[in-house]
N, C-alpha and C positions, 0 to 999 in steps of 0.2 A: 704854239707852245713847245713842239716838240722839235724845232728848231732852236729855241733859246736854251732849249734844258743840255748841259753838253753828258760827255759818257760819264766822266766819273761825280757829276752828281747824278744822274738818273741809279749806277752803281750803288751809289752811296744811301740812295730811298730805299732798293729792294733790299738792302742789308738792314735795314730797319723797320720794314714790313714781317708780319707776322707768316708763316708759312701758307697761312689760306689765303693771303694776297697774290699768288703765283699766279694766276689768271690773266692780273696785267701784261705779262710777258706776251702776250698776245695780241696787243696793241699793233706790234707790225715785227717787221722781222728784225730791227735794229733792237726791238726792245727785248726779246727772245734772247737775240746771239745777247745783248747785256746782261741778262738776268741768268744763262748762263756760264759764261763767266765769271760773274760776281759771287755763284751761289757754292759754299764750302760745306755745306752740310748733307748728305744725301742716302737715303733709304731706300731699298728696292728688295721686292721679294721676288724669286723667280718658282714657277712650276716645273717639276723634275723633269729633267730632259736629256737625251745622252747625246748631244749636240748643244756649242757656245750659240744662240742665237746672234746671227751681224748684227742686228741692231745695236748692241747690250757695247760693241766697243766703241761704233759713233754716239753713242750715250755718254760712256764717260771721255772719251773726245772730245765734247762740246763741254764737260765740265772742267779746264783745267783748272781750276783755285780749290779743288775741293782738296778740303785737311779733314773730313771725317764720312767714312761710309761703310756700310753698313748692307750685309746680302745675306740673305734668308732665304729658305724654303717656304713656300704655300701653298696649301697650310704644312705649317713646321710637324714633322717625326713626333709623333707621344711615343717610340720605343725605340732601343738600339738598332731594335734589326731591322726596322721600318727606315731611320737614317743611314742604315746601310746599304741600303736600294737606289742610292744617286753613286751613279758609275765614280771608280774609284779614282779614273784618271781623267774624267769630267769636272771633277771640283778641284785637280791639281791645275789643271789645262785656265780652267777660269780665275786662279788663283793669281798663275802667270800672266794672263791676261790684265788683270789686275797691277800689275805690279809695271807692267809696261805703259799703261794708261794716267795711271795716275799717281806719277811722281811725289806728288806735295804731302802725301797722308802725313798727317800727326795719329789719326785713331782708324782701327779697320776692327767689325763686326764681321766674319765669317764664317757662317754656319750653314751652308750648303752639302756640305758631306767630307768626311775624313779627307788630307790632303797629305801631299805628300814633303820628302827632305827637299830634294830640287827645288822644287816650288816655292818653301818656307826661304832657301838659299836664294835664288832670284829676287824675292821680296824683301830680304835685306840690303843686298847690293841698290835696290831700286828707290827703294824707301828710306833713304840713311833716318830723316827726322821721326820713324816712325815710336811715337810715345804709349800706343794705349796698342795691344791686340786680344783678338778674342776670336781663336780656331778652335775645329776638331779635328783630332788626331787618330789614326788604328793604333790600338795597342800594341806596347812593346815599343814604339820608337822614343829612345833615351833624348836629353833636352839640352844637349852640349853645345845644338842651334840655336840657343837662346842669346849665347855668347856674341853672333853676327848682330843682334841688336842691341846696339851700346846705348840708344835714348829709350830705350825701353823700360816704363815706370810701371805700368799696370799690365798684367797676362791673366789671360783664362783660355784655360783647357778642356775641351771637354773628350773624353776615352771615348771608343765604337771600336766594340768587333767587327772587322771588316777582312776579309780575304784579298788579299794583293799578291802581285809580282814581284819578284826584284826591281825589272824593268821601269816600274813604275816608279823607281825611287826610293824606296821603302829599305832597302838595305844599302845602301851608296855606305861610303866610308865616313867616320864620324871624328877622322883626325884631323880635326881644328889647329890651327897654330896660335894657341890661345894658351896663357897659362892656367893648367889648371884648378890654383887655389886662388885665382883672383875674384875677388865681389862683385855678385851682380848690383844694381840699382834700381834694381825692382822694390817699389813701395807695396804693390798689393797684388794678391794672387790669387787664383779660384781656379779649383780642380775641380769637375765634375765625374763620378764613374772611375775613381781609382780603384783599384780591385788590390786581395788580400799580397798576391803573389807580383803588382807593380812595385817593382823595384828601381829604377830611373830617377824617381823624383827626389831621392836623399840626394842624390847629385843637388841639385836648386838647393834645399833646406839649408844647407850648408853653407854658402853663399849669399843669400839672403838675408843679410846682415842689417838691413836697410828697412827691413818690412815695417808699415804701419797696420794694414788690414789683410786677413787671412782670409778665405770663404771656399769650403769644403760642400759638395753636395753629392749624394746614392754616394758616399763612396766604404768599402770596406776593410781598406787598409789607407796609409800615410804616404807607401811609396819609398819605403823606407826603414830603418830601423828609428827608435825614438831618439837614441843620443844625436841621432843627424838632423832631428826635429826641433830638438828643443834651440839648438843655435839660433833658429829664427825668431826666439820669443820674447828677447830680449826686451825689443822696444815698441812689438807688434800694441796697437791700441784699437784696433774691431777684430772680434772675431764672429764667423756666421758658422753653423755648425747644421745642415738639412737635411734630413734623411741618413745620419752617421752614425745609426744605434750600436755597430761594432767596434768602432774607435773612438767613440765618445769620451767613455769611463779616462781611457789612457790620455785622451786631449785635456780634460778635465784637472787631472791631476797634475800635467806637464805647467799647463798653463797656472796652478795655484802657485807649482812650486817657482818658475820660473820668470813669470812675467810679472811685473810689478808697474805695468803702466797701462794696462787693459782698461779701455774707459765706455766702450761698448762688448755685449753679448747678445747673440741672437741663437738661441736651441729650438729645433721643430724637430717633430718628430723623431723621437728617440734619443734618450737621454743616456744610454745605459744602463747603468745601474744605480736605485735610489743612493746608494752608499756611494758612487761617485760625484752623483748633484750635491752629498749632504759635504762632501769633502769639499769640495769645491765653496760652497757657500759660507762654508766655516774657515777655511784656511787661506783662502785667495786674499793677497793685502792690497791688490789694487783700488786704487778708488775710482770706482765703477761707475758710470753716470746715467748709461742706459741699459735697460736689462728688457731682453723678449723675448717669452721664452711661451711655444706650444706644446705642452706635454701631458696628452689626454690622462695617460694611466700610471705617471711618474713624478711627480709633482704634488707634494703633498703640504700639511700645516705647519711641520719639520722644518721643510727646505724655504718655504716663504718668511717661517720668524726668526731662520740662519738669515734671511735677505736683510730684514727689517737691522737685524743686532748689528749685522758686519759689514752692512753696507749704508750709510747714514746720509750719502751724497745725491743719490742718485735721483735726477730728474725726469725721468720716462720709464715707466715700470707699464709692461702692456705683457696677457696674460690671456691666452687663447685655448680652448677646450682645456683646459684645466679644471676636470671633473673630482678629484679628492679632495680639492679646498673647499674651508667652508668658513665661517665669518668671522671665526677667532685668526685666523693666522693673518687677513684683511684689516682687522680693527688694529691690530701692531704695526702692520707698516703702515696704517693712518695716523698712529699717535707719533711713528719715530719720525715720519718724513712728512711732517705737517708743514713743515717752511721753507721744503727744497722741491718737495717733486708738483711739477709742471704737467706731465700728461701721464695718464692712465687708462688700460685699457683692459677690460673685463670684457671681452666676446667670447660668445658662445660659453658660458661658465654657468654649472648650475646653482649657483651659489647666489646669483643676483637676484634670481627669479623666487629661491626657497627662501630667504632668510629675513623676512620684516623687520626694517629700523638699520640693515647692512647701511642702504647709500645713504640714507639721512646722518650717521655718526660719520663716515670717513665724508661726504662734505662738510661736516663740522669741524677737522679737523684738518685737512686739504685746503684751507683758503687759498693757496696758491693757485688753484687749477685752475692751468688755463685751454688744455684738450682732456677732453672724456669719449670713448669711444665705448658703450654699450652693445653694439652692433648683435643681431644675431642670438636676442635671448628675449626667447617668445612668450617667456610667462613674466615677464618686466610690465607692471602696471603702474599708471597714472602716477599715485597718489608715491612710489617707492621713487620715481623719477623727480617729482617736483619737490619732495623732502630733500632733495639733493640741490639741484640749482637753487635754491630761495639762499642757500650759501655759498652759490661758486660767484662771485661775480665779475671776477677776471675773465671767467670764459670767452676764447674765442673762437673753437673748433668743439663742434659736437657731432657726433655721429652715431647713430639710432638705427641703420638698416635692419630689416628684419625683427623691429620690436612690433609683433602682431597685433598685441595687446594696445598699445598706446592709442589714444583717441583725440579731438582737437583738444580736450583740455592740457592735453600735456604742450600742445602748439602755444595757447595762453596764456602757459607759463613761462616758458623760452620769453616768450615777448616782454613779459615785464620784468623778470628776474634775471637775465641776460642781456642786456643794455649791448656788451662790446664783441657778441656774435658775427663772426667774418665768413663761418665755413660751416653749413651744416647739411647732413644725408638723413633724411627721410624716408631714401626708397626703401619700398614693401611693406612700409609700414599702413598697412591696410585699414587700421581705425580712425586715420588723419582725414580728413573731406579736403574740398577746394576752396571752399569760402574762407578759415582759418588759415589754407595756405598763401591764399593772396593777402589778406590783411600782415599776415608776418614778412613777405616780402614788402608793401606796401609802405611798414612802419618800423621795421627794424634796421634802427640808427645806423649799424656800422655793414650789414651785410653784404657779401662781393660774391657768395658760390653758394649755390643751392642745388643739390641732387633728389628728385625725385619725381616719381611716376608721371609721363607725359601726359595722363590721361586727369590729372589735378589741376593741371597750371592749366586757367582759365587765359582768355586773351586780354582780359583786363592785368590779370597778374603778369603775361610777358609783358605788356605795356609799361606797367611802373617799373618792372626788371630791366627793361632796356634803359630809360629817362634814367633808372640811376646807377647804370652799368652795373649791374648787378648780372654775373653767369647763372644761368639755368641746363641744369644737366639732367637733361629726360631721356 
């Protein structure tokens, strides 16, 4: 057989194998060298080291087709000055390396440690097609090197204090022969860690004429003054806002007054100020489609019935430690968005758990739902859960982690009152048994993904999960 089979169909099975079919490349050394060749997608984490290991460039030597890759630390920095600790001219050094090895990239993941101008320069020259990148940078280096990437659609940045040389690259000359009021063609862009006094990034803001998706995270300033901000907002359509409680208020308002085509929003953690959510909810004329927003101690019955009035479109409305709401400002965006909104998501909210008769009226007026995510609220009983589904019967995604309360009857009820269930999480939820779990595997019609506790799924239950390809995620 492995005579008749020639290279570029054996090529053409591993591009259609799933990644945990890799094993076969083991078959013998023809099928290895083919499966490396053929393979364009690749992930590697490396342990910090002040030395390139040899292996790491006969590795990507033997990949030449890859168009997308991706190098990390393990386990990855939780703080600046912990990713400050991978030598500075170790991650420039592998940077280069990179950029000599592997010609083809369309997309590069790099977050091994701050890099340097040289490095990012070499990587241009090497990589003309490159379309997606995603580095860390020290502080202070201006972004006029964005220019050497002309197929460049998607960037992230992420800031690190880090102490460098000249030597290393870090000050080289920044005069491009570029003009400098030309457009970049950057779709979407994510800054991690910009600080109040980064001043660089108006540069891009300006230029970024093109943007569909914005995404901001730790950061304390924009990088710029606002008038060089709001040029990009024109026709920007996501924006993620995470951990931005100091420039929130001013994103806020830029974005009501300026952007009129915003069809997603994402808020965590730190909203600013309630009078900028309330602006925002009131005056923004986009028609909004997805709205997620986690804001423990800002977010209140104000800003949710400003949702309900002014936003009439929107089909995913998910709502995380949102501790000041409570069932009046819930029952109005049930009544306004009874025929539009698709998924909803109340986790961790005190409001599911205090308020008898909440989810029974908003699935009375939800028929459309077709994901509910409860996750994460421990005082969610039975009888407040099944007065909901006996009306959703679209559902096809549920998700329940962490409802401690719940017990099999709430499993009994999925089963008869959710007929077209594809996705649902279970795990933690501690009053569920095995017996009920298997029977809903067993018999429920449409199911494909089931998450929960390894220690439920009976061998009888992976049995019918396998026969009806059904995933089990334990």
């Amino acid at each position: 057989m492995d005579n008749i089979l020639c290279d570029e169909l054996i090529e053409e099975i591993f591009l259609k194998l799933p990644p945990s079919s890799s094993s076969l490349s083991l078959v013998s050394k023809r099928w290895l060298h083919l499966h490396r060749s053929s393979t364009t997608s690749l992930s590697l984490s490396l342990s910090p080291l002040s030395s390139i290991p040899p292996s790491l460039s006969s590795l990507l030597n033997h990949h030449p087709s890859l168009s997308s890759l991706s190098l990390r630390l393990s386990p990855p920095p939780t703080t600046a000055a912990a990713a400050a600790t991978t030598p500075f001219a170790f991650s420039s050094l592998l940077l280069s390396l990179v950029s000599s090895c592997c010609v083809n990239l369309r997309s590069l993941t790099f977050h091994v440690g701050p890099v340097s101008l040289s490095s990012l320069t070499s990587l241009s020259k090497a990589c003309t097609f490159l379309s997606s990148l995603s580095v860390t940078l020290p502080r202070n280096v201006f972004l006029k090197w964005v220019l050497c990437f002309p197929s460049l659609k998607h960037l992230s940045i992420e800031f690190h204090e880090v102490e460098v040389e000249s030597q290393h690259g870090l000050l080289e000359s920044y005069d491009f022969d570029f003009d400098d009021d030309g457009e970049l063609g950057l779709e979407s862009v994510c800054f991690v860690g910009i600080n109040g006094d980064d001043y660089g990034v108006g540069w891009l803001w300006r230029r970024c004429k093109k943007l569909k998706r914005l995404k901001l995270q730790r950061c304390e300033g924009i990088g710029g003054s606002y008038s060089c901000f709001v040029e990009c907002l024109k026709g920007v359509e996501e924006v993620e806002l995470r951990t931005c409680r100091v420039v929130a208020d001013g994103i806020l308002f830029k974005l009501a007054e300026n952007c009129y085509s915003l069809k997603s929003l994402l808020l965590y953690d730190g909203g600013g100020s309630r009078e900028g959510l309330q602006y925002f909810f009131s005056q923004c004329r986009s028609n909004l489609n997805k709205l997620d927003l986690r804001l423990p101690m800002d977010l209140d019955n104000n800003h949710i019935q400003s949702v309900a009035t002014n936003f009439r479109g929107i089909t995913s409305l998910r709502l995380q430690s949102c501790y000041l709401l409570s069932g009046e400002g819930l029952k109005a965006v049930g009544i306004v968005m009874s025929n539009v909104l698709e998924e909803l998501a109340l986790i961790n909210c005190d409001v599911v758990g205090s308020e008898s008769g909440l989810l029974a009226t908003l699935g009375q007026h939800l028929r459309k739902l077709k994901k509910l995510d409860l996750s994460h609220n421990e005082m969610l009983l039975d009888k407040e859960l099944i007065s909901m589904l006996v009306s959703c019967v679209h559902m096809i995604d549920l998700r329940l982690r962490g409802c401690k309360r719940l017990t099999n009857v709430a499993m009994v009820s999925m089963l008869r009152s959710c007929k077209r269930l594809e996705n649902v999480d279970i795990m933690n939820c501690f009053g569920i048994e095995r017996e009920p779990i298997a029977m809903f595997i067993k018999k429920s019609p449409r199911l494909r993904r089931i998450e929960v506790d390894g220690n439920k799924v009976s061998d009888a239950a992976r049995m019918w999960a396998s026969n009806r390809f059904i995933e089990v995620i334990a």
